[in-house]
VEXPAGU-71102 format. One line per 2 residues: number of its first residue (from 1); their letters; for each residue x, y, z of N, C-alpha, C. Coordinates in steps of 0.02 Angstrom, whole numbers, padded with zeros to 5 digits. Each point is the difference from the previous one (the first is absolute). Layout:
NUM> A> X,Y,Z,X,Y,Z,X,Y,Z ~ ... $
***
This chain:
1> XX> -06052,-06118,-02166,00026,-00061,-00032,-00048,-00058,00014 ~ 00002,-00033,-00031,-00042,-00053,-00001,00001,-00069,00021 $
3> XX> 00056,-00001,00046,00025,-00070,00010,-00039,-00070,00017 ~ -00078,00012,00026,-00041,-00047,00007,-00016,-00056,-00069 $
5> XX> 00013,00067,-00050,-00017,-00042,-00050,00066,-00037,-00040 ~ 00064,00027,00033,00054,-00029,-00021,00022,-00056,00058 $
7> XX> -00026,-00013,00047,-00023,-00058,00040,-00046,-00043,-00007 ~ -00055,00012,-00037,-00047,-00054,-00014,00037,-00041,-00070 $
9> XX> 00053,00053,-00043,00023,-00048,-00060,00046,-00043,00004 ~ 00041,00042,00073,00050,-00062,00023,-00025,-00062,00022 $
11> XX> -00026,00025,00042,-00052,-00064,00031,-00016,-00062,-00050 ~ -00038,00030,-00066,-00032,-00034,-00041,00067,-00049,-00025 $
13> XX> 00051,00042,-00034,00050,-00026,-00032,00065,-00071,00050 ~ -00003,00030,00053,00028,-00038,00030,-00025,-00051,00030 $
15> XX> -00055,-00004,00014,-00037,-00070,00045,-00068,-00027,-00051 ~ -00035,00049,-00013,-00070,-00015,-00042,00039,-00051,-00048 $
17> XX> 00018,00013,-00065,00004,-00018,-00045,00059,-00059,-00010 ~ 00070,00006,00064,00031,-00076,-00004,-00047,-00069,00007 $
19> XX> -00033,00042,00086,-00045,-00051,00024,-00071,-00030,-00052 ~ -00014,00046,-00035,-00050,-00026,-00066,00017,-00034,-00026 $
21> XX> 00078,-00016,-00024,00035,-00034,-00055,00010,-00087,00031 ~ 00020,00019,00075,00010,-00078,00053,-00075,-00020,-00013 $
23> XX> -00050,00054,00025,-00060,-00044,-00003,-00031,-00040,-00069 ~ 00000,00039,-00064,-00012,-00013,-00055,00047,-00068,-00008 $
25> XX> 00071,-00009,00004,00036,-00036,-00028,-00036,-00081,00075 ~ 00008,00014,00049,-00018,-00051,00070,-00089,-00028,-00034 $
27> XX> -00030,00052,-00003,-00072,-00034,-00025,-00001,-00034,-00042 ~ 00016,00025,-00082,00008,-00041,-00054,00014,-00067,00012 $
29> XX> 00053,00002,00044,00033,-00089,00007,-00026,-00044,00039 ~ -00047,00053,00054,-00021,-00056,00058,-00078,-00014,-00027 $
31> XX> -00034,00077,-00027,-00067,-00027,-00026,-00024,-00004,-00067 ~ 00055,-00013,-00047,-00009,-00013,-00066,00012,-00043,-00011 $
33> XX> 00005,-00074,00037,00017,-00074,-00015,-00079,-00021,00018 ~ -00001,-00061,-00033,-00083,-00008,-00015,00003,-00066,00070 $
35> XX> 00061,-00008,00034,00010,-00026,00095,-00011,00043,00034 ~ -00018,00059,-00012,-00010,00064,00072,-00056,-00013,00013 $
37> XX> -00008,-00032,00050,-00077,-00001,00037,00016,00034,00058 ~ 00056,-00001,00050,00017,00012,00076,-00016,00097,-00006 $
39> XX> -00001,00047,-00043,-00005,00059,-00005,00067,00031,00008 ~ 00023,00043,00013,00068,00034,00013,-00002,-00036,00046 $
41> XX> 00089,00023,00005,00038,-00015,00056,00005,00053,00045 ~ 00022,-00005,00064,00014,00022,00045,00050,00059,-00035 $
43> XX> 00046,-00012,-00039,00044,00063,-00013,-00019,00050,-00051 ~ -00055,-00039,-00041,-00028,00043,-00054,-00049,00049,00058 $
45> XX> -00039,-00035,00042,-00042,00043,00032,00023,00053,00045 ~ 00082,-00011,00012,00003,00063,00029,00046,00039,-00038 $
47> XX> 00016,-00002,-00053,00003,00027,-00056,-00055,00054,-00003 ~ -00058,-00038,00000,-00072,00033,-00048,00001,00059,00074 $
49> XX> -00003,-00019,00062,-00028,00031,00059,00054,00056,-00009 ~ 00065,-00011,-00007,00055,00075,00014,-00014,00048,-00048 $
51> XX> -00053,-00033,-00068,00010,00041,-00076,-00080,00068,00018 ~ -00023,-00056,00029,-00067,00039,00034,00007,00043,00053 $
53> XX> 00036,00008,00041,00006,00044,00067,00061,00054,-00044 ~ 00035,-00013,-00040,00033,00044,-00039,-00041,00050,-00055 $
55> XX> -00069,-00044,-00036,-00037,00047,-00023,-00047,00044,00041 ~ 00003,-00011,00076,-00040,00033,00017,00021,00065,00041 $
57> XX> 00060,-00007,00019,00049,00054,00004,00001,00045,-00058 ~ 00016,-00031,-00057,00006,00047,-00052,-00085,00031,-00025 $
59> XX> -00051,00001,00007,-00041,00009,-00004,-00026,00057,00067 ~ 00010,-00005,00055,00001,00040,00034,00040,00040,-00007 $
61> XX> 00057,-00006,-00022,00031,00053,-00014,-00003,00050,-00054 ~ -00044,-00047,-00042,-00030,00051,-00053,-00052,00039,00035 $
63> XX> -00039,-00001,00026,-00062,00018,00013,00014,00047,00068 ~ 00074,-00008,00044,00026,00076,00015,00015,00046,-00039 $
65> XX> 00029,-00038,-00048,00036,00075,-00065,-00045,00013,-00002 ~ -00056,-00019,-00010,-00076,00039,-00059,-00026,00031,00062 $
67> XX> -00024,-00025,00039,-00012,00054,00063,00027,00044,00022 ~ 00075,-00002,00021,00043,00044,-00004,00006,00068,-00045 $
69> XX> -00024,-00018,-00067,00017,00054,-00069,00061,00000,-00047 ~ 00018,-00030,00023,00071,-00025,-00024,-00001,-00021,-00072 $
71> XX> -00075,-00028,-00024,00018,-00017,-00070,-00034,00056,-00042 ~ 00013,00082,00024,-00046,00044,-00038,00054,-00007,-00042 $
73> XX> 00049,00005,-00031,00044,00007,-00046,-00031,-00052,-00050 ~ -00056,-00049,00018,00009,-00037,-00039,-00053,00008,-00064 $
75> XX> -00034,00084,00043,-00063,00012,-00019,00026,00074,-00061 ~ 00039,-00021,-00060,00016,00052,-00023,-00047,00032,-00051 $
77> XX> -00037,-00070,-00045,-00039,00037,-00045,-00050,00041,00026 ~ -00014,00024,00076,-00041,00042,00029,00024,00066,-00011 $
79> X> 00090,00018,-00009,00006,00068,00013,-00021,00032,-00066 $
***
């Protein structure tokens, strides 16, 4: 079974992509006014820092599956 890879989609679905939506919607407002000189804020930036240590989990965790073998299933037009 394959559950690494049904852990990297949870992963994705539950934290990646809310937290994309806070950041996308937090940036727009703080650095799309033509007054943003100060750069992010303190909450956008750790926003950005949790979205990053989350892609890099999920990225390592790809790169066990693939080491592992785990994604030969994924290799079908070979059989």
């Amino acid at each position: 079974m394959q559950t690494d890879f049904l852990v990297i989609m949870a992963i994705s679905g539950a934290i990646l992509a809310p937290n994309g939506k806070k950041i996308l919607a937090l940036s727009t407002t703080e650095l799309g006014s033509p007054l943003a000189t100060n750069g992010a804020s303190p909450e956008l930036q750790a926003l950005l820092r949790k979205q990053m240590m989350v892609q890099v989990l999920v990225a390592v965790l790809v790169l066990v599956a693939i080491t592992m073998g785990e994604s030969k299933s994924m290799t079908w037009g070979s059989l």
